[in-house]
Short mmCIF file of the C-alpha atoms (twelve columns), coordinates in Angstrom:
data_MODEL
# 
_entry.id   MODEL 
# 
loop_
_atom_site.group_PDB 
_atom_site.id 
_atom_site.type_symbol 
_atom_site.label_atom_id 
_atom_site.label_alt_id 
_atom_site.label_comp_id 
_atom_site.label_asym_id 
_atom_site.label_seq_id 
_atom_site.Cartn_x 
_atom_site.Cartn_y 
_atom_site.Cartn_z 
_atom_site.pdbx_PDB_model_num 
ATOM 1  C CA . UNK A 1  -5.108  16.342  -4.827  1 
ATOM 2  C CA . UNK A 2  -4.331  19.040  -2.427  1 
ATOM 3  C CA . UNK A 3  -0.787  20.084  -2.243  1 
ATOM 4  C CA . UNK A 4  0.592   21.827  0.934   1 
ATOM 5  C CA . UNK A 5  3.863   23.602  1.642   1 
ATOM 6  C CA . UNK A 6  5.002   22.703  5.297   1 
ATOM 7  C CA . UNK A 7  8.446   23.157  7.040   1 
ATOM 8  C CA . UNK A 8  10.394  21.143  9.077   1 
ATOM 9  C CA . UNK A 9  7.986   20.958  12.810  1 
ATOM 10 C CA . UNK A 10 5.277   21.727  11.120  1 
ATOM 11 C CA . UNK A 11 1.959   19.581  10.652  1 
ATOM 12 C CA . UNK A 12 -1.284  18.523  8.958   1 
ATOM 13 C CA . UNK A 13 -4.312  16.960  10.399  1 
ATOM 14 C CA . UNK A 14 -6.643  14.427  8.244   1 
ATOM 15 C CA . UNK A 15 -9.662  14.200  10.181  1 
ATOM 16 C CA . UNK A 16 -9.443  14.593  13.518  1 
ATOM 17 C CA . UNK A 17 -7.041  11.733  14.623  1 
ATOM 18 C CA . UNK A 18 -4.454  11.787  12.142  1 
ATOM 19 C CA . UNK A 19 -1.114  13.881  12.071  1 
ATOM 20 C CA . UNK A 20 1.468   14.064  9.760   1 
ATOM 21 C CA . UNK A 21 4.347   15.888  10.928  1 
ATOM 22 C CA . UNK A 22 7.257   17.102  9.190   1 
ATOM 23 C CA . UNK A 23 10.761  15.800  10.790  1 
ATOM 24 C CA . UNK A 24 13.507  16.781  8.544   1 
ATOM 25 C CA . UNK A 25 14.112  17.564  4.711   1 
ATOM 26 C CA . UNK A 26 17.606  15.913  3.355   1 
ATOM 27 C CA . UNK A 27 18.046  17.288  0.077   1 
ATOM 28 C CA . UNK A 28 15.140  15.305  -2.010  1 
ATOM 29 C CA . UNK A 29 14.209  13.495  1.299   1 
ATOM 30 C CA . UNK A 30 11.461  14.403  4.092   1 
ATOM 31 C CA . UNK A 31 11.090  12.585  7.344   1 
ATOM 32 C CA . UNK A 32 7.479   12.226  8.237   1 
ATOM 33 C CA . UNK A 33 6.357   11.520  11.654  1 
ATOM 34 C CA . UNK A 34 2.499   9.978   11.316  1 
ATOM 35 C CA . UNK A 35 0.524   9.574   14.828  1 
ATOM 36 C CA . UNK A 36 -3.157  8.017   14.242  1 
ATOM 37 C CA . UNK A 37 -5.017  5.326   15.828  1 
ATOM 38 C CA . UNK A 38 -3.148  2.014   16.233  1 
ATOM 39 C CA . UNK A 39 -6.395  0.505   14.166  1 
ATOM 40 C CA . UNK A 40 -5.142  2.507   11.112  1 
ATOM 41 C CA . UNK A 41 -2.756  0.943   8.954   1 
ATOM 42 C CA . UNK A 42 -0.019  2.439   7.798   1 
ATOM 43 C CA . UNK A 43 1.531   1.309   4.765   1 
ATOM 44 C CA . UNK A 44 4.350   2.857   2.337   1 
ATOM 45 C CA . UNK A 45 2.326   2.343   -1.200  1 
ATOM 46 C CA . UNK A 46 5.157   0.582   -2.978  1 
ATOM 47 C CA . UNK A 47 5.169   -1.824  -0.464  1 
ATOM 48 C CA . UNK A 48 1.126   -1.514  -0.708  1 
ATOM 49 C CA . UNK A 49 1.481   -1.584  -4.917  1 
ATOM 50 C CA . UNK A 50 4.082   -4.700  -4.410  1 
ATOM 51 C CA . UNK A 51 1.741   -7.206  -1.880  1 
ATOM 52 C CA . UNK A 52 -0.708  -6.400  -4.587  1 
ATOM 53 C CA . UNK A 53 1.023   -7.547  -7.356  1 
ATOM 54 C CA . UNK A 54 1.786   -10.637 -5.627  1 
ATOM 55 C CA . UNK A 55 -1.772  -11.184 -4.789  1 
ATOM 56 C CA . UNK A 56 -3.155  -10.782 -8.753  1 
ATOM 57 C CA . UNK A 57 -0.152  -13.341 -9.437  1 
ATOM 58 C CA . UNK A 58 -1.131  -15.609 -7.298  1 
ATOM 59 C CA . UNK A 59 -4.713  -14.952 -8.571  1 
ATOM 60 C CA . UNK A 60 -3.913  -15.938 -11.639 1 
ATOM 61 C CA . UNK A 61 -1.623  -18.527 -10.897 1 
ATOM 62 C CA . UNK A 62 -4.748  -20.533 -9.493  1 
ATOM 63 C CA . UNK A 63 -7.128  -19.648 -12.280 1 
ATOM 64 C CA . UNK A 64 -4.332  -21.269 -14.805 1 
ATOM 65 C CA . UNK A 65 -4.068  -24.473 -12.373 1 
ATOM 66 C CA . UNK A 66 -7.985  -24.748 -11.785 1 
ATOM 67 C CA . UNK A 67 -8.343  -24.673 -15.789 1 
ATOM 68 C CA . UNK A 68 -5.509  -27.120 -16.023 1 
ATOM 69 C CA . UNK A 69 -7.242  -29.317 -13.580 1 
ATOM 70 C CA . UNK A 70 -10.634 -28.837 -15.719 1 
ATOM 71 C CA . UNK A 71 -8.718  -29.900 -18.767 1 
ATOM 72 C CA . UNK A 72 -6.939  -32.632 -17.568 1 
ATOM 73 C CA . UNK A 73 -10.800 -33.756 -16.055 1 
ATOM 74 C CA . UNK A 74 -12.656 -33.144 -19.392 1 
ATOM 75 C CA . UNK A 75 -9.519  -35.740 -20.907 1 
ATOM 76 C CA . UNK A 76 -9.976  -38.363 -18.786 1 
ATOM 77 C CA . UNK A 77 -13.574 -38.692 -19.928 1 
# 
């Protein structure tokens, strides 16, 4: 991980298309300003961590109601 010390108005560049600016620091709190390519996504990681979650739920949430189907099928024979 590379850790950087930037003030407020100041940047970083990752790659050549990507800028992460700094906007304001509240206390424990920075504003970032992020301009990239509209075909990057941008996503805060707990919201990235939480769709995630949902999705290995739901995962498994089928894989217990396909082997419930299979049981109930293996039964009825």
């Amino acid at each position: 991980m590379l850790v950087l010390t930037r003030k407020i108005g100041e940047s970083i560049l990752i790659g050549d298309n990507i800028e992460l600016s700094i906007l304001e620091v509240n206390g424990e709190v920075v504003k970032l300003g992020i301009t990239a390519p509209k075909e990057i996504g941008i996503l805060r990681k707990e919201l990235y961590s939480s769709v995630e979650e949902m999705n290995k739920t739901a995962e498994q949430s089928h894989m217990d109601a396909d082997t419930l189907k299979n049981q109930i099928n293996i039964m009825k024979k």
